[in-house]
C-alpha positions as CSV (number, residue, x, y, z in Angstrom):
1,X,3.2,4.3,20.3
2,X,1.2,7.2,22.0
3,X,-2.2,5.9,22.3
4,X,-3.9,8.6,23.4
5,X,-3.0,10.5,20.6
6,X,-5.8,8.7,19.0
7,X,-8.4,10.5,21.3
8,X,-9.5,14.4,21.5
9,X,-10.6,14.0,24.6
10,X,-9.2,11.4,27.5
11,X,-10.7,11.9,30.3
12,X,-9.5,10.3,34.1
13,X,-12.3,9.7,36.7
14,X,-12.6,8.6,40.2
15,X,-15.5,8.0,42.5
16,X,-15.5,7.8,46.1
17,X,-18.6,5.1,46.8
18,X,-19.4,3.0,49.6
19,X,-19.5,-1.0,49.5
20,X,-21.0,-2.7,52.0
21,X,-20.0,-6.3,52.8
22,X,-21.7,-8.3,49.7
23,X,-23.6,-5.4,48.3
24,X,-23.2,-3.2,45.2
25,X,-21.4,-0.1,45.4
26,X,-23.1,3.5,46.1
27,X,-21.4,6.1,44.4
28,X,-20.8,9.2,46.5
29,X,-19.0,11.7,44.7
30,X,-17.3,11.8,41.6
31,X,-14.3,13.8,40.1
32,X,-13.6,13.4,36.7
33,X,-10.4,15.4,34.2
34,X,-10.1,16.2,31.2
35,X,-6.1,15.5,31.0
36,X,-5.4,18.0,28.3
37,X,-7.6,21.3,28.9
38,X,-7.6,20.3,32.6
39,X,-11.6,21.0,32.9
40,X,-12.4,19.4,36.0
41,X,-16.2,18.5,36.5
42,X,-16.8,17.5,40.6
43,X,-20.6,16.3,41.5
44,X,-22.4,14.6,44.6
45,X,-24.5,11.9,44.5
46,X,-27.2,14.0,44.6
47,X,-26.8,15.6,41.0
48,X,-25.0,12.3,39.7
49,X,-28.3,10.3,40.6
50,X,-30.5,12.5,38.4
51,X,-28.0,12.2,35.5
52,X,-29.0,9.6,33.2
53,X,-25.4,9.1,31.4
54,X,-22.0,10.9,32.6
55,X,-21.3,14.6,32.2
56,X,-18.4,13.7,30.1
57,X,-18.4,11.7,26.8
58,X,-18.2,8.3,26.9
59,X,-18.5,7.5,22.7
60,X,-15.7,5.8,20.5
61,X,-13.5,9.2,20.0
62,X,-13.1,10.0,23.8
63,X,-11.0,7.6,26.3
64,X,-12.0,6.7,29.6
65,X,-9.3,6.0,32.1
66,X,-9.2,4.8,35.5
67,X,-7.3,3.2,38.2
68,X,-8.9,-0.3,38.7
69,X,-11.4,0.8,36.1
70,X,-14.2,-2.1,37.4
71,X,-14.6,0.0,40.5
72,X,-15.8,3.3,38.5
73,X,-17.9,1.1,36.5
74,X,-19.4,-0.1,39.0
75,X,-20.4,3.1,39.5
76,X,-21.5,4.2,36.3
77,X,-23.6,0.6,36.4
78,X,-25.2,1.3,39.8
79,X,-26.1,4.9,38.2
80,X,-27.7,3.3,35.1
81,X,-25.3,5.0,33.2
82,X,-23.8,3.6,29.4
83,X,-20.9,2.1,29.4
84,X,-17.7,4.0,27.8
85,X,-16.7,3.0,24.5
86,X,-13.1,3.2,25.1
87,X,-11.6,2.0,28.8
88,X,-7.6,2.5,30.0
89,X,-7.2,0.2,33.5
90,X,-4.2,2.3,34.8
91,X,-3.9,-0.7,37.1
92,X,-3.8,-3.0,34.6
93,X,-0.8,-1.4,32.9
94,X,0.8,-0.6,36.0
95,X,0.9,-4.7,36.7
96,X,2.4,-5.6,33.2
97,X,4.6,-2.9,33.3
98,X,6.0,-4.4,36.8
99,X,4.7,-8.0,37.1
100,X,8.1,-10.1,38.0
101,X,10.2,-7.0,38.9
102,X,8.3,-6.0,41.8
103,X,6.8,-2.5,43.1
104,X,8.0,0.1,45.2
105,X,5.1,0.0,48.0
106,X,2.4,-2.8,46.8
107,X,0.6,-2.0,43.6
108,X,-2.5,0.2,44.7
109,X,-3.4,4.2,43.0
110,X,-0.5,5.7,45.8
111,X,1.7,2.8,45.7
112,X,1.8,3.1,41.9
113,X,2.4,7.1,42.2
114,X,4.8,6.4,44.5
115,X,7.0,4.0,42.3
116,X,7.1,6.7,39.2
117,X,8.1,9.4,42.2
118,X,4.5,11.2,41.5
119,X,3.5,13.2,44.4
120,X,0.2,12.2,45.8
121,X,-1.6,12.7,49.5
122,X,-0.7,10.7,52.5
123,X,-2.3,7.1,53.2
124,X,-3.7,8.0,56.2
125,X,-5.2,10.5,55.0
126,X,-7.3,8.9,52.0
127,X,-7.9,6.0,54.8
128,X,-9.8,8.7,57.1
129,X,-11.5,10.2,53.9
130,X,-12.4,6.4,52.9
131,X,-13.5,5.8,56.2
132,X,-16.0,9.1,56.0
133,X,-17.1,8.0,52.4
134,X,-18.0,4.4,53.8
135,X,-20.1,5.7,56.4
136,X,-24.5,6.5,55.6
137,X,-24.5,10.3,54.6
138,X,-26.2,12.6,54.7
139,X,-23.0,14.2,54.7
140,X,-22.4,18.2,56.3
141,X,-21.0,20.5,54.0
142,X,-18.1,20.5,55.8
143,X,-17.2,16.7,55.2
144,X,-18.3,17.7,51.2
145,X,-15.5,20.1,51.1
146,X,-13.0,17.7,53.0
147,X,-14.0,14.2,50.7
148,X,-13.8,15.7,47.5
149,X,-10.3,16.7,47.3
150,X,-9.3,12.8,48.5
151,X,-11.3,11.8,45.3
152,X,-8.9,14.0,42.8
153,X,-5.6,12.4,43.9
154,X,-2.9,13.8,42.1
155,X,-2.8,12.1,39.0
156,X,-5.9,13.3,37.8
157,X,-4.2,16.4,37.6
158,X,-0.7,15.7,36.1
159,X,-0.4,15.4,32.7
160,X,2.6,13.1,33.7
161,X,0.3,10.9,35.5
162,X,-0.4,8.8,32.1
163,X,2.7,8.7,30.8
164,X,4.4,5.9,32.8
165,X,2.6,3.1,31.3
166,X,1.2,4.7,28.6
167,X,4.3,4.2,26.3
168,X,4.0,0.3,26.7
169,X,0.5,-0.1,25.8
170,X,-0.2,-0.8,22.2
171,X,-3.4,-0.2,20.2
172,X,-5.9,-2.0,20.4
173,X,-4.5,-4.1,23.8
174,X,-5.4,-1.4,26.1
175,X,-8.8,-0.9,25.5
176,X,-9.7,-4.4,25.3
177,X,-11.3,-3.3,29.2
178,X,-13.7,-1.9,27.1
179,X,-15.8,-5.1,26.4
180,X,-14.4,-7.3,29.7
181,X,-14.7,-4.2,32.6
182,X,-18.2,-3.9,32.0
183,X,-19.0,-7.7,32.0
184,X,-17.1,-8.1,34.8
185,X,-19.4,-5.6,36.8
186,X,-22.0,-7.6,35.2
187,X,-21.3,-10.4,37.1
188,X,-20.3,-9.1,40.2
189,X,-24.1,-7.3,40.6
190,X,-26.3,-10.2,39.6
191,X,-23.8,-13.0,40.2
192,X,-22.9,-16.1,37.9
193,X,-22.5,-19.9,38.8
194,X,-18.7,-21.0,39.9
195,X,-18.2,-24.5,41.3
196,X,-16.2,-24.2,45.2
197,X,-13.0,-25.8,43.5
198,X,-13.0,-23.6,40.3
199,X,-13.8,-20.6,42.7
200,X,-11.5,-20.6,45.6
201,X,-8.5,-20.0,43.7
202,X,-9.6,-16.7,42.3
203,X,-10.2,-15.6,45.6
204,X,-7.4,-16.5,47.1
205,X,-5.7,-14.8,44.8
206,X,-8.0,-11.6,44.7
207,X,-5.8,-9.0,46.1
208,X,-4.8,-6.2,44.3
């Protein structure tokens, strides 16, 4: 089944933000597409902080997808901004779509374009551009112009991009994110009780 048939608008988002060891995440930029008109919205944290929801709708009839969707969330959290209604984890489909058959290059945003032979930029380049988003702004214009094209990798502006996993996800399984993503970023900004023995495993076994 086509799910996103289901939606008039589906709209892809990434942020570029920076983490510091054990704090929450500040957003930088942001770069979000609309996958079938192609309107592309691009804002700095400067306009995103006085936002108080996302230039994009977020309700029940528009789709919100992501690649490692708690990451954008955390986002939208830090910003104060709602939830969306409707959440597709590219990263989670990409994993059931390849769990026990293995990946091409590791199962990150390029390694994932790189096993369904979608173009995308060069690691090294997103690590620089990383490396540039991680470090305290203010930022020149000139590293403005450079980051933002690192946070609109290719699949944001394929209509292919979806397509790989899409097909194998089922209504209402991939949206489930939807009520878990946000609780998840819940608990990763104000923390929750875990024994040592229950949590060592998950973290062991963090890596993505």
């Amino acid at each position: 089944m086509d799910v996103l048939r289901h939606f008039p608008e589906v709209w892809l988002c990434d942020f570029e933000f920076r983490a510091p060891d054990g704090e929450r995440p500040e957003p930088v930029c942001m770069v979000a597409r609309e996958w079938r008109t192609g309107r592309t919205i691009r804002e700095w944290v400067d306009r995103l902080a006085s936002m108080s929801r996302p230039p994009f709708s977020v309700g029940t009839d528009s789709l919100f997808v992501a690649y490692y969707a708690s990451a954008e969330l955390g986002c939208f959290r830090a910003l104060g901004w709602p939830m969306p209604a409707r959440v597709l984890d590219l990263f989670c489909e990409f994993r059931n779509a390849t769990n026990g058959a293995g990946t091409v290059v590791g199962n990150s945003l390029l390694g994932a374009l790189a096993h369904f032979g979608l173009p995308s930029i060069d690691a090294g380049e997103k690590a620089d551009m990383r490396a540039l988003a991680q470090r305290p702004g203010p930022h020149t214009e000139a590293e403005r112009v450079a980051l933002l094209p690192t946070v609109r990798p290719t699949w944001l502006h394929s209509p292919s991009s979806c397509r790989p996993c899409s097909p194998r996800s089922t209504c209402p399984a991939p949206f489930s994110g939807a009520a878990t993503w946000p609780r998840l970023r819940r608990w990763s900004g104000t923390g929750f009780q875990s024994t040592w023995p229950t949590s060592t495993p998950y973290g062991r076994n963090w890596k993505t």
